[in-house]
C-alpha positions in Angstrom: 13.8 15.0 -4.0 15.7 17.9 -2.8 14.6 19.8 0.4 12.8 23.0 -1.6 10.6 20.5 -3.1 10.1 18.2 0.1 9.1 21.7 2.4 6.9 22.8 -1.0 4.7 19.3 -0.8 5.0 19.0 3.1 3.1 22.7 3.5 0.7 22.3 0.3 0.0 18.3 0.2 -1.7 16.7 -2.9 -4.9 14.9 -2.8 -5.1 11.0 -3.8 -4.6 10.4 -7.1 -1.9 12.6 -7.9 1.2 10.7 -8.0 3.8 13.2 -7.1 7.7 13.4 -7.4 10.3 15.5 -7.3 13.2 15.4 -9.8 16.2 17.4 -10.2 17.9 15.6 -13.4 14.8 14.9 -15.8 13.5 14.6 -19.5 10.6 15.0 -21.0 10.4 11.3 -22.4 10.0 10.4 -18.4 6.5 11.8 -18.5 4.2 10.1 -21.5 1.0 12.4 -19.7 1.0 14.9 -16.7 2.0 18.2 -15.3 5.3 19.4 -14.8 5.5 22.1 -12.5 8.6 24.7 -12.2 9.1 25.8 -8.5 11.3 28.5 -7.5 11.9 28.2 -4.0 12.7 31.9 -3.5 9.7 33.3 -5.0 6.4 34.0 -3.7 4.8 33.9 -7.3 5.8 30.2 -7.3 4.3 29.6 -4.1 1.0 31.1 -5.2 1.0 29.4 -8.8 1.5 25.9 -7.1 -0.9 26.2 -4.4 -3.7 27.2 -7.0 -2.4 24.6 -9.0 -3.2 22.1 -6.4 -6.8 23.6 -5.7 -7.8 23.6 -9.2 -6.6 19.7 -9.8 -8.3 18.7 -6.6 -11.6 20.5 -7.3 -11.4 19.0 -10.7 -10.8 15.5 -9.3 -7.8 14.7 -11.7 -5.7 12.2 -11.1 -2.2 11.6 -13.1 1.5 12.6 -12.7 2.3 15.9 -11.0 6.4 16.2 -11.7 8.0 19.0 -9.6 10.8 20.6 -10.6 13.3 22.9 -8.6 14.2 26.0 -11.6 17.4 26.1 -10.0 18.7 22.3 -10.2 16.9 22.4 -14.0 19.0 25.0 -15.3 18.2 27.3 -18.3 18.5 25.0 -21.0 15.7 22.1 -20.2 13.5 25.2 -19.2 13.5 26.7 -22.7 13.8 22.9 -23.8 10.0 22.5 -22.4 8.6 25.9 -22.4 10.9 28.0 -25.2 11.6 31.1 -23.5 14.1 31.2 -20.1 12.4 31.1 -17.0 11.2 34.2 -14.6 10.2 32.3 -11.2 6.5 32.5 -11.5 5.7 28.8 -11.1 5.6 28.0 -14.7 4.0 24.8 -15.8 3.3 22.2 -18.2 0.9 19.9 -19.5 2.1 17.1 -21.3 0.4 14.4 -23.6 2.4 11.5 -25.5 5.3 13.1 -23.8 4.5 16.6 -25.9 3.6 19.8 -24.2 -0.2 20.5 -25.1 -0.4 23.5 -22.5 1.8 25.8 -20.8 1.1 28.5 -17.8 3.8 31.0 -17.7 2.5 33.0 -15.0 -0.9 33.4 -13.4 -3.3 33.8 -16.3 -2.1 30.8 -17.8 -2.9 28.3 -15.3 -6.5 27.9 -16.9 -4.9 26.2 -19.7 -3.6 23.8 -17.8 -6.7 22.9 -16.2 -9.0 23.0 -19.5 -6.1 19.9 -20.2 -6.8 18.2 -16.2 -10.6 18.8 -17.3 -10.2 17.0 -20.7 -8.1 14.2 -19.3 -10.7 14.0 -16.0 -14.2 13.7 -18.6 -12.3 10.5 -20.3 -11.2 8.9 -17.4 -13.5 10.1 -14.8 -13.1 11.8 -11.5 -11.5 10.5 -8.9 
């Protein structure tokens, strides 16, 4: 886990529950169901994106696979890979079932798709 990522989770830690990990070399086969999250160390967008991300995913009680990514050490091709379209630095993210994006945010409004997914995935499996 590179230090971006480490100082990211030490100042904004996630709840029990949510297995967390940082990754700068990854696929989207490593991830069968969870959230990918894009952070860009140098922007305060980011920042803002991931701590309402982890709000959101506690209130909801969710529990799964948060993967965090550094949009630097990803590099241009896995972003559009994952979301198709190159990526601004606004904390995109991801929601991925059977290893298939189901949900992308790729700014502020679209976080609440990401947590109508955490909603579905809580109401099967239960709260934690």
């Amino acid at each position: 886990m590179d230090d971006a990522i480490q100082a990211l989770l030490a100042g904004q830690p996630m709840p029990d529950g949510i297995e967390v990990e940082g990754a700068a070399d990854w696929e989207r086969t490593d991830l069968a169901k969870g959230i990918v999250f894009v952070h860009a160390p140098w922007s305060a967008p980011a920042l803002a994106q991931f701590a309402r991300l982890r709000r959101g995913l506690t209130e909801l009680g969710w529990r799964g696979r948060l993967v965090v990514l550094d949009t630097d050490a990803l590099g241009v091709d896995a972003f559009c890979a994952l979301f198709d379209r190159p990526p601004r630095g606004v904390g995109e993210a991801a929601y991925l079932r059977d290893a298939a994006v189901v949900a992308t945010s790729l700014g502020p409004a679209g976080m609440d798709a990401i947590f109508h997914e955490a909603r579905a995935d809580t109401a099967l499996t239960g709260p934690s």
